[in-house]
C-alpha positions, 0 to 999 in steps of 0.5 A, spaced: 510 499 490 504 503 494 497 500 491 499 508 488 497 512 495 493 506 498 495 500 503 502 499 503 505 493 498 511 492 498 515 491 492 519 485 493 523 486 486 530 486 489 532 479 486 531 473 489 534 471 495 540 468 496 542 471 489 549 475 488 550 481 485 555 481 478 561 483 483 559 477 488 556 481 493 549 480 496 543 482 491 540 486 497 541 489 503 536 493 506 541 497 511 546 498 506 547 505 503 544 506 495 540 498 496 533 502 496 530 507 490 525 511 494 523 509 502 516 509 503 513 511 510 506 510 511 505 514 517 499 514 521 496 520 523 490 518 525 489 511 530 482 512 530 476 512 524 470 515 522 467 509 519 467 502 520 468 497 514 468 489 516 475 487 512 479 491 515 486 489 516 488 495 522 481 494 527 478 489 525 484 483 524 485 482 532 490 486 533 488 491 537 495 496 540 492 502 535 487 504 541 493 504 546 496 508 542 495 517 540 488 518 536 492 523 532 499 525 532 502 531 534 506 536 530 512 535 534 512 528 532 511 529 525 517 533 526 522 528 529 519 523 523 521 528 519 528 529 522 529 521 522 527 520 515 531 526 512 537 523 517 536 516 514 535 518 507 543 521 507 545 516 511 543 510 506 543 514 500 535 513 499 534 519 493 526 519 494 521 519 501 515 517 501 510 520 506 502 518 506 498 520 510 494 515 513 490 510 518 485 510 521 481 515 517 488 521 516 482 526 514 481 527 522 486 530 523 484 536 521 486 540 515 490 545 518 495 540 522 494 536 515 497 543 512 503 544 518 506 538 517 506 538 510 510 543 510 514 541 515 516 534 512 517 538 506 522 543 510 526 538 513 527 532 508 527 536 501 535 539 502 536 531 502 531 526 498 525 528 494 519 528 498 512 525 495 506 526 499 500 523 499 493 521 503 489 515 503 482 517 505 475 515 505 474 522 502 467 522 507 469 528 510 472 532 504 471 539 502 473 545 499 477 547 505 481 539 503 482 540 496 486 546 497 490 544 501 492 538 496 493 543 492 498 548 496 502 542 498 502 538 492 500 531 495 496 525 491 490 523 493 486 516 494 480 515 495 477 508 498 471 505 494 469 499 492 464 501 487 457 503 485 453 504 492 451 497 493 458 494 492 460 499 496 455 499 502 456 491 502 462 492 507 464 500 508 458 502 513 459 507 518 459 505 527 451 506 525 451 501 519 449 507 515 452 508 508 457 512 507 457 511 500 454 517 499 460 523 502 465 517 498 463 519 491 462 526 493 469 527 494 471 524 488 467 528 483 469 535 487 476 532 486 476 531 478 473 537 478 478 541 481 484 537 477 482 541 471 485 547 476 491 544 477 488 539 483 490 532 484 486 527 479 485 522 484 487 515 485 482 509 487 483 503 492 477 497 492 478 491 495 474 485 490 469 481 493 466 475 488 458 478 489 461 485 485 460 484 477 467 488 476 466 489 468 461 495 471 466 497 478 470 499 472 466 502 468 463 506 474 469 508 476 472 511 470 465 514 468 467 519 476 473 520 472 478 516 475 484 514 471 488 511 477 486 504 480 487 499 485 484 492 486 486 488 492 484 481 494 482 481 501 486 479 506 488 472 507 493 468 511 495 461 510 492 457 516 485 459 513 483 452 511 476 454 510 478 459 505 483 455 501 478 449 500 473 454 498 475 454 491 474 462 492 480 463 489 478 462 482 472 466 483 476 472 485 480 470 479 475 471 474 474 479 478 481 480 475 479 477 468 474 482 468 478 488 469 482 486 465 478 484 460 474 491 460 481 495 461 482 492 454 476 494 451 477 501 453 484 501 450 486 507 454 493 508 455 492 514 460 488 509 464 492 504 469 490 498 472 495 496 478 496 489 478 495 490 469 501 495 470 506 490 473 504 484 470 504 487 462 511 489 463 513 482 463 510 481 457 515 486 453 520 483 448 525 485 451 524 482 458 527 476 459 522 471 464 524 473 471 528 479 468 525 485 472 525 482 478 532 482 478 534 488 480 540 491 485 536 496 490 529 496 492 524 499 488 521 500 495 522 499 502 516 500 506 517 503 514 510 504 518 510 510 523 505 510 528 502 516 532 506 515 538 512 516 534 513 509 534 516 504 526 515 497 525 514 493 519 509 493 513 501 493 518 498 489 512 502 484 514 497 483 520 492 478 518 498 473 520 497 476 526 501 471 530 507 472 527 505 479 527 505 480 534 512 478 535 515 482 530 520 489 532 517 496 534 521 501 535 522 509 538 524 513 532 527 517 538 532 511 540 534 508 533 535 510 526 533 509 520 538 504 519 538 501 525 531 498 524 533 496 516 539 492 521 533 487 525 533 481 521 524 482 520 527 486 514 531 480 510 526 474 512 520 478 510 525 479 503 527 471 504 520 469 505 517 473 499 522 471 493 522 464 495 517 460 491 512 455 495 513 448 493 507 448 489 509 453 485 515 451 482 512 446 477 508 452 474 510 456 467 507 463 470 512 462 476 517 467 473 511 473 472 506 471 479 513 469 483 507 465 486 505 472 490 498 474 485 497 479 492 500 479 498 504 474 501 501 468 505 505 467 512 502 462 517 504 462 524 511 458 522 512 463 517 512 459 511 509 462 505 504 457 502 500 457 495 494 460 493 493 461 486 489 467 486 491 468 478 488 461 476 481 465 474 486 468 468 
C-alpha cells in the first residue's frame, strides 16, 4: 500500500516466501499474468524541490543520480509511460494503475502540464485498467488554480506536515533555513474547504521524531480537518549500529502509542490511522494469525518512473544505498513492464521481506509485525535485521 498518497511502501502480503499455492504453484510471481491487484507507479515529475527538509531520503541519503537526471518530465514522456503502463497492465492483467505525482516537489511542474498529463494518463490506460491518480506535495505553492485542477481531474491529494510549526520547522526548512510551515497549512485548510465542493479531502504524511508530543500532532491535525493520516518512522538501515544500541526505538514506540491512544479516544470511524489500519485487521475474529498476509496476488506492486523515462525499484529503499546502488534501472523505451518485474531485484525484495529475522522468530506478535513495523532493513549484504520499533506498544 502507498502511505495513502505519500512515499511509497510496498505491500508485502503476497504470502510467505517459498510458500505455494493450494494447486502447488508458487505464491507469487510478479511477472505473471493475475499475480498483482493494482500496479503503483510513483512517478517523478519533479527531480528538483523548493525546500530543503534534513530527513530526506531522495536528496539528503547519499544518493545523488536525481541532479543528473531532467528537473521536470516532458509531456512526451508522460506519454510514452503512460503507453508502458496501459501496455503492462493488459499484458499482466493488473485491473488497476496507480499514478502519483511526486518527487521532488511535483507541484513544479506546473498546473497546466499537471493538467496535460492527467489527462493523458487517464486517455491512454482507462480503455485497459482503472486509473487512480494522486499527488504527494508539501502544499507550499498551492493555490486556487491547483485545487481546481484536482478537482477537474479527480486526483487524491497528500500533503506533508510533521505537526504544529514547531515540530514542523524542526526538519522542513526551506534552502534558506526559513519555515516553510506557514504555506503547508495554508494549503491544508484551502483543501478542506474546498472538499465541501466536491474537491479532494486531504491526506497527510509526517515523519515521527521522538522530541514531537504525538497526542497534540494528532489533535492538530484532526482540528485542520484531516481524517487521513500516515506516520512514518525515520529512515534506517541496519548497519546503523549508533541508532540501534540507542534504544530509540522504544521511544518511537511510545510515538505510536500515543497516536494510538488518541485515535482511540476519538473513537471516529471516519478517521484512519495507516499503520492502526493494517494492524486492527489482524485482530478481527475471523482472521487467523498470519491469515491475511496469505494472499495469492500482490496487494500492490510499487515501479518508480523517473523524468528521464527511466523505472527502477522502490526509491525509499535508499537508505541501504549500498545495496541500492546496484540495483536494476531500465528505459521504458527498451523493456516492458513484465520485463522489468522478470529481473530477479523483484523476488529477492519479496524473499528478504517475507523472511522473519532471526531475532523475531521467538516473538508472539511475529505473524501481526512479520518483524517489518516500518520498512524493511537491508544492510549491505542484503540481510534483514531486527529493530523492534513496536516494542513501545
Amino acid at each position: 500500500m502507498m502511505d495513502k498518497v505519500g512515499r511509497p511502501a510496498q505491500s508485502f502480503d503476497a504470502g510467505l516466501a517459498g510458500a505455494t499455492a493450494p494447486n502447488g504453484s508458487p505464491a507469487w510471481s510478479p511477472a505473471e499474468p493475475e499475480s498483482i491487484e493494482a500496479l503503483q507507479v510513483i512517478y517523478k515529475v519533479a527531480e528538483r524541490c523548493n525546500i530543503n527538509c534534513t530527513y530526506c531520503y531522495y536528496f539528503n541519503m547519499g544518493e545523488e543520480t536525481a541532479f543528473t537526471r531532467p528537473p521536470l518530465a516532458s509531456i512526451d514522456i508522460t506519454e510514452t509511460l503512460a503507453r508502458w503502463i496501459a501496455q503492462g497492465c493488459e499484458e499482466l492483467c493488473i485491473p488497476c494503475a496507480k499514478v502519483t505525482f511526486h518527487g521532488g516537489e511535483p507541484t513544479l511542474m506546473g498546473v497546466k502540464r499537471f493538467g496535460d498529463a492527467c489527462r493523458r494518463l487517464r486517455d491512454i490506460i482507462e480503455p485497459v485498467a482503472t486509473v487512480l491518480l494522486s499527488i504527494q506535495t508539501n502544499g507550499t505553492l498551492l493555490d486556487e488554480s491547483w485545487v481546481a485542477s484536482f478537482m477537474e481531474h479527480g486526483v487524491d491529494v497528500g500533503v506533508s506536515i510533521d505537526g504544529p510549526q514547531a515540530a514542523n520547522d524542526r526538519f522542513r526548512l526551506d534552502r534558506h533555513g526559513r519555515s516553510s510551515f506557514g504555506r503547508t497549512e495554508e494549503a491544508i485548510r484551502r483543501l478542506v474547504e474546498a472538499h465541501g465542493s466536491g474537491g479532494p479531502l486531504p491526506s497527510t504524511v509526517s515523519v515521527l521524531h521522538s522530541g514531537n508530543d504525538y497526542r497534540s500532532v494528532y489533535r492538530y491535525l484532526r482540528a485542520l480537518g484531516v481524517k487521513d493520516m500516515t506516520f512514518l518512522l525515520p529512515d534506517r538501515n541496519a548497519n546503523d549500529a549508533e541508532f540501534i544500541s540507542s534504544g530509540a526505538a522504544k521511544e518511537y514506540g511510545s510515538c505510536l502509542s500515543d497516536i494510538f491512544y488518541e485515535w482511540l479516544r476519538e473513537d471516529n470511524t471516519e478517521v484512519h490511522v495507516n499503520f492502526v489500519d493494517r494492524l486492527l485487521v489482524h485482530f478481527r475474529p475471523d482472521v487467523a494469525p498470519g491469515q491475511a498476509f496469505q494472499r495469492q496476488r500482490k496487494a500492490n506492486q510499487v515501479v518508480i518512473a523517473r523524468s528521464d523515462g527511466t523505472v527502477a525499484i522502490d526509491d525509499t529503499f535508499i537508505p541501504a544505498l549500498s545495496w541500492y546502488a546496484g540495483t536494476p534501472v531500465h528505459s521504458i523505451d527498451k523493456i516492458t513492464l513484465r520485463g522489468f518485474l522478470t529481473d530477479p531485484i523483484f523476488q529477492e525484495i519479496e524473499e528478504t521481506c517475507n523472511t522473519l529475522p532471526r531475532g523475531c522468530t521467538g516473538c508472539r506478535w511475529r505473524h501481526i509485525c512479520r518483524g517489518r513495523p516500518g520498512k524493511p532493513l537491508l544492510d549491505a549484504e542484503r540481510v534483514r535485521q531486527p529493530v523492534r520499533v513496536l516494542r513501545g506498544l
